[in-house]
C-alpha positions in Angstrom: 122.3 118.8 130.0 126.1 118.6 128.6 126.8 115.6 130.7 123.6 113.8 129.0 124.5 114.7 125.7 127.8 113.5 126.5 126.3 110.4 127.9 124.4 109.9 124.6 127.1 110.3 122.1 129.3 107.9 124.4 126.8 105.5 124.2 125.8 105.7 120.5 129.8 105.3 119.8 130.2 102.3 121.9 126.6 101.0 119.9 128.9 101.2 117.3 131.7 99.3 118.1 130.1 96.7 118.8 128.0 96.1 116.3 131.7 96.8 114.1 133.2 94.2 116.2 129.9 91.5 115.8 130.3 92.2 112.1 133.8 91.3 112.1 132.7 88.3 114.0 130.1 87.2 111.9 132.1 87.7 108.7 134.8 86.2 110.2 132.7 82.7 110.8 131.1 83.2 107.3 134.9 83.3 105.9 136.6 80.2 107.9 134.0 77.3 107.7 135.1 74.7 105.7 135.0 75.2 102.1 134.4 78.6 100.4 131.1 79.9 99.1 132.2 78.9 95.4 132.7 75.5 96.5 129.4 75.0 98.4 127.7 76.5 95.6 129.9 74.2 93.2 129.0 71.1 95.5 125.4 71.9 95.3 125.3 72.1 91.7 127.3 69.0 91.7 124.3 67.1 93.3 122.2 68.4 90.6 124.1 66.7 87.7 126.4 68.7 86.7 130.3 67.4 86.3 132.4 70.1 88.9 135.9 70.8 87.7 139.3 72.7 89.6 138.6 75.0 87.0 135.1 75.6 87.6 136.0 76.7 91.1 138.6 78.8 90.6 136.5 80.7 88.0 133.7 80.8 90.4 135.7 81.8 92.9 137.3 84.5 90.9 133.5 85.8 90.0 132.7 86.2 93.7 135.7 87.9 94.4 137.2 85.3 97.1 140.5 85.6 95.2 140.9 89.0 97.2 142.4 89.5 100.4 140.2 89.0 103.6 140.0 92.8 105.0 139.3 93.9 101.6 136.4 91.7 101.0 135.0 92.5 104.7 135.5 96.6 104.2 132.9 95.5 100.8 131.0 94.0 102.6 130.5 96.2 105.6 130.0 99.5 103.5 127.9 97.7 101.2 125.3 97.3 104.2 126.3 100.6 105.9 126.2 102.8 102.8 124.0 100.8 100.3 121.8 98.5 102.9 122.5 95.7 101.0 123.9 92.0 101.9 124.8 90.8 98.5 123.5 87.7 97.3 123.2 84.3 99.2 125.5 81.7 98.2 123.3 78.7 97.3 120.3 80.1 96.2 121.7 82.9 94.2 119.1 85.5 94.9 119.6 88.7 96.6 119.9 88.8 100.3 117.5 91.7 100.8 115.0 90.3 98.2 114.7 86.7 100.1 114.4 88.6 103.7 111.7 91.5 102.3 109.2 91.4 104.6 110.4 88.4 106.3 112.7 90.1 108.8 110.3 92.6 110.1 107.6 89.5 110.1 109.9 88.2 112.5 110.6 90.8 114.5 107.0 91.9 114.8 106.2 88.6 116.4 109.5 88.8 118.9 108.5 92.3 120.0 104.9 91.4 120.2 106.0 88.4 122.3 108.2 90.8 124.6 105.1 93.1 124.9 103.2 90.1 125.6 105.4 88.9 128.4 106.3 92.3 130.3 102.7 92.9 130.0 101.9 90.2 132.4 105.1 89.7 134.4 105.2 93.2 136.1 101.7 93.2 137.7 101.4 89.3 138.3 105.5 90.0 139.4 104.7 92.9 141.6 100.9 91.1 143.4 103.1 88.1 143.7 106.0 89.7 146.0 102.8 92.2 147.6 100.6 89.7 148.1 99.6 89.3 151.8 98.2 85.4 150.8 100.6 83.3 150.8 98.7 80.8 148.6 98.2 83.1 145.8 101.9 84.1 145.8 103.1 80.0 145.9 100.4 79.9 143.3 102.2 82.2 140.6 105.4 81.4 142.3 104.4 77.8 140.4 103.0 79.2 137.5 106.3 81.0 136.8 108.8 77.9 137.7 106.3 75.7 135.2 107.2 78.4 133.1 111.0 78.0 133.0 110.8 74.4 133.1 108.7 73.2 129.9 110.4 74.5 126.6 109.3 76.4 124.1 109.2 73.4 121.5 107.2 71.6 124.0 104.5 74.1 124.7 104.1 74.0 121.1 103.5 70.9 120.4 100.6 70.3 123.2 98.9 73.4 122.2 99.2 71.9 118.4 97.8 68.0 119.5 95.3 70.2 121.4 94.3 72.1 118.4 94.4 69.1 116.1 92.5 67.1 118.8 89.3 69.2 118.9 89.4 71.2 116.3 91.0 69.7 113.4 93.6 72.4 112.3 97.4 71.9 113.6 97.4 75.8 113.5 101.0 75.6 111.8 101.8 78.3 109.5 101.4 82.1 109.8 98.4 82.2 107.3 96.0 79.6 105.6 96.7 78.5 102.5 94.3 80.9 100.5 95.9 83.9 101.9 99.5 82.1 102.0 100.8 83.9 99.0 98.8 87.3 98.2 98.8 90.6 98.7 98.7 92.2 102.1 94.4 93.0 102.5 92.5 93.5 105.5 91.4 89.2 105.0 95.2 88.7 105.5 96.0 90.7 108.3 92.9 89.2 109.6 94.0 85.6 108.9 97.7 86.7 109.8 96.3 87.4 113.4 94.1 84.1 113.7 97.2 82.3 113.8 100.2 84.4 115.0 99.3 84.5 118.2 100.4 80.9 118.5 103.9 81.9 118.0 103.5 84.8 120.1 102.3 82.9 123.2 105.0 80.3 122.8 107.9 82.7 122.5 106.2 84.6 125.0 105.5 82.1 127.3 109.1 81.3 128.6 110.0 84.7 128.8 107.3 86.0 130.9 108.1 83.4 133.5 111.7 84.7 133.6 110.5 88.7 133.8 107.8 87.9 136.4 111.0 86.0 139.0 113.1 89.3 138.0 110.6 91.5 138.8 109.6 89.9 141.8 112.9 89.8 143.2 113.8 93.1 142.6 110.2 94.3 144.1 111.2 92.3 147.4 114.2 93.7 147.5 113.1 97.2 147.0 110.6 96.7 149.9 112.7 96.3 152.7 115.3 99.5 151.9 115.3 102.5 153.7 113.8 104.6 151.7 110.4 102.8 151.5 110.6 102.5 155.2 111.1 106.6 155.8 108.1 106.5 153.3 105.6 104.8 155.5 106.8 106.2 158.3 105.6 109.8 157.0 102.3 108.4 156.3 102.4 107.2 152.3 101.0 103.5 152.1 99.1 101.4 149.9 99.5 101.1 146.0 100.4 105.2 146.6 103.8 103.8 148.8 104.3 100.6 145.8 103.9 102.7 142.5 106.4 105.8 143.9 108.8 103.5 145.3 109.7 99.8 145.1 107.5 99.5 141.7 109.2 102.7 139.8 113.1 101.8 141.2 112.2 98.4 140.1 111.6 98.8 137.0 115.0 100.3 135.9 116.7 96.6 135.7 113.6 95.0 134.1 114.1 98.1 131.3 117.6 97.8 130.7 117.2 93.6 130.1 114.7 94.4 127.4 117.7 93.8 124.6 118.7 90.7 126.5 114.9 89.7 126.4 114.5 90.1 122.7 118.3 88.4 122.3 117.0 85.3 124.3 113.0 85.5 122.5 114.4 85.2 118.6 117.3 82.6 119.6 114.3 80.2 120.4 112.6 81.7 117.0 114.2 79.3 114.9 112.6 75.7 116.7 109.8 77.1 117.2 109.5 77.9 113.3 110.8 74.6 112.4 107.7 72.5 114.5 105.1 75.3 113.6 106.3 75.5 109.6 106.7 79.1 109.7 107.6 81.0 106.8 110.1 83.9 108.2 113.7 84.8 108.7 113.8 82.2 111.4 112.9 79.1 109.5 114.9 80.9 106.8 118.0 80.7 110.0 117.6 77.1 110.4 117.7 77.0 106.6 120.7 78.2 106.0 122.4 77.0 109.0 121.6 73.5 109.2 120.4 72.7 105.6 121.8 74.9 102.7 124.8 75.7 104.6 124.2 79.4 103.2 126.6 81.3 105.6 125.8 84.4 103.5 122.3 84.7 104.0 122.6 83.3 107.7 125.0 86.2 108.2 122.8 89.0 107.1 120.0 87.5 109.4 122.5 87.6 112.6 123.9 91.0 111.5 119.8 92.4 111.1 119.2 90.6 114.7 122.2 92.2 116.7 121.8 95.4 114.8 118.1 95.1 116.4 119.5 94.5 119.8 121.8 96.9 119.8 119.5 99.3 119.0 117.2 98.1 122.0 120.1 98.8 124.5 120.8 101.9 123.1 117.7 103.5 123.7 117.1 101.4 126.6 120.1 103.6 128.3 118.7 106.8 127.0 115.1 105.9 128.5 116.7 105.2 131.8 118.8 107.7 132.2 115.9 109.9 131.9 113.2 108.5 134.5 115.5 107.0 137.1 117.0 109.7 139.3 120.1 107.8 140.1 121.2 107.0 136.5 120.1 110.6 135.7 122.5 112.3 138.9 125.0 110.3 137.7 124.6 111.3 134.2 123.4 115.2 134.1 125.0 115.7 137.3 121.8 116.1 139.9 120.0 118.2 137.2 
């Protein structure tokens, strides 16, 4: 029991120090693209009319505090979301950080998780019937399914099921809610039109990574097969889905657990496109925003900060979960308790 609580603590230390060192990272990037958040601000007003002076910068700069040295502006900002949960304001649109991602970040993860649920849910049984199978047409069968599945895009899966959609039934299905509900309180009609149209999103952020679990967990399930173990299994008598769920099923399942973080990682990267084609209004159309348009480093930080705090989370408890049900993490970890 030490040794897990040992393993625990070293685990939730090295959770961390990395999310310190992304921080750094990310603040880092914020700090050296061209041009200073007073100046982009500055250069946006410019476009609006207004007649931008050396002055005007430098008192700008000055309000915002980027007259002060680098780590002391990076220890604000880093207590300021450790102690206070708050990101500070973006840098174009001069609005609090927190205020513009209310509900927007948890929007978006709710659709990335839902998509990982999604995914696992049918790439462990169709990955585990595929490697089982004794037909070899059904395996080459979902052996296709799941190559078609890594080979179209996400971007491009949206857009067919969108001509589809517009095709026969006159509705692009873009959006996460129709117009009426677009900008009203949360009520059962809104959830209910919430989920008449998320589970676009969900199926094409879903759909590539279901074809990538289902060849993971199909290669670790024939790999699993032929070991030892499995075969001093059947020879004392255990067979059938009895021999598959106690064996190659359960030890497969430790890798497809632990890449859950790397799942999420890879689901929300492809977030953003697929916002931008189906006009979704979340933190990762807000991403693109920022990154490509507004140029809002500020606001795009806090997003990636919120996104690899998520992840690391998710590996964290990942690590706990496994060394729990898998007997060789756990005899490793607890020492054969």
């Amino acid at each position: 029991m030490i040794n897990f609580i040992q393993f625990t603590v070293t685990r939730a230390l090295l959770a961390c120090l990395t999310l310190f060192l992304v921080s750094l990272i990310v603040f880092s990037l914020m700090e050296f693209v061209p041009s200073n958040c007073a100046e982009r601000y500055l250069a946006f007003k410019n476009t609006q009319g207004s007649n931008i002076t050396i002055e005007d910068i430098e008192a700008e700069e000055k309000k915002l505090g980027l007259d002060r040295p680098f780590v002391i502006r990076f220890s604000s900002w880093i207590s300021n979301i450790v102690l206070k949960g708050e990101f500070g304001q973006s840098c174009i649109l001069r609005m609090d950080i927190n205020e513009l991602l209310s509900g927007r970040f948890m929007l978006s993860l709710l659709i990335c998780i839902t998509a990982l649920i999604f995914s696992y849910a049918i790439a462990i049984p169709v990955g585990i019937i595929s490697a089982t199978t004794k037909y070899r047409s059904l395996d080459n069968a979902l052996k296709f399914v799941s190559y078609l599945g890594i080979a179209l895009p996400n971007f491009l899966v949206a857009l067919c099921i969108m001509l589809f959609m517009t095709i026969y039934y006159g509705d692009t299905m873009t959006g996460l809610f129709s117009e009426e509900f677009e900008n009203v309180p949360w009520s059962s009609d809104r959830v209910k039109d919430f989920l008449s149209r998320a589970w676009l999103p969900i199926f094409v952020l879903g759909w590539n990574a279901t074809a990538f679990a289902l060849q993971t967990v199909r290669a670790l399930m024939l790999d699993e097969s032929d070991k030892l173990y499995v075969m001093a299994a059947r020879a004392r008598g255990i067979s059938g889905m009895s021999l598959l769920l106690r064996y190659p099923a359960k030890h497969s399942l430790g890798p497809v657990i632990n890449s859950l973080g790397f799942d999420l990682n890879r689901i929300f990267s492809a977030l953003p496109i697929v916002a931008l084609i189906l006009i979704l209004t979340e933190s990762g159309a807000l991403l693109i925003e920022a990154l490509a348009r507004s140029n809002d480093q500020q606001l795009a930080g806090a997003i990636i900060f919120l996104l690899t705090a998520t992840i690391v989370f998710v590996n964290f408890v990942t690590d706990i979960i496994l060394a729990i049900i898998d007997p060789r993490i756990r005899k490793g970890v607890m020492g054969g308790s």
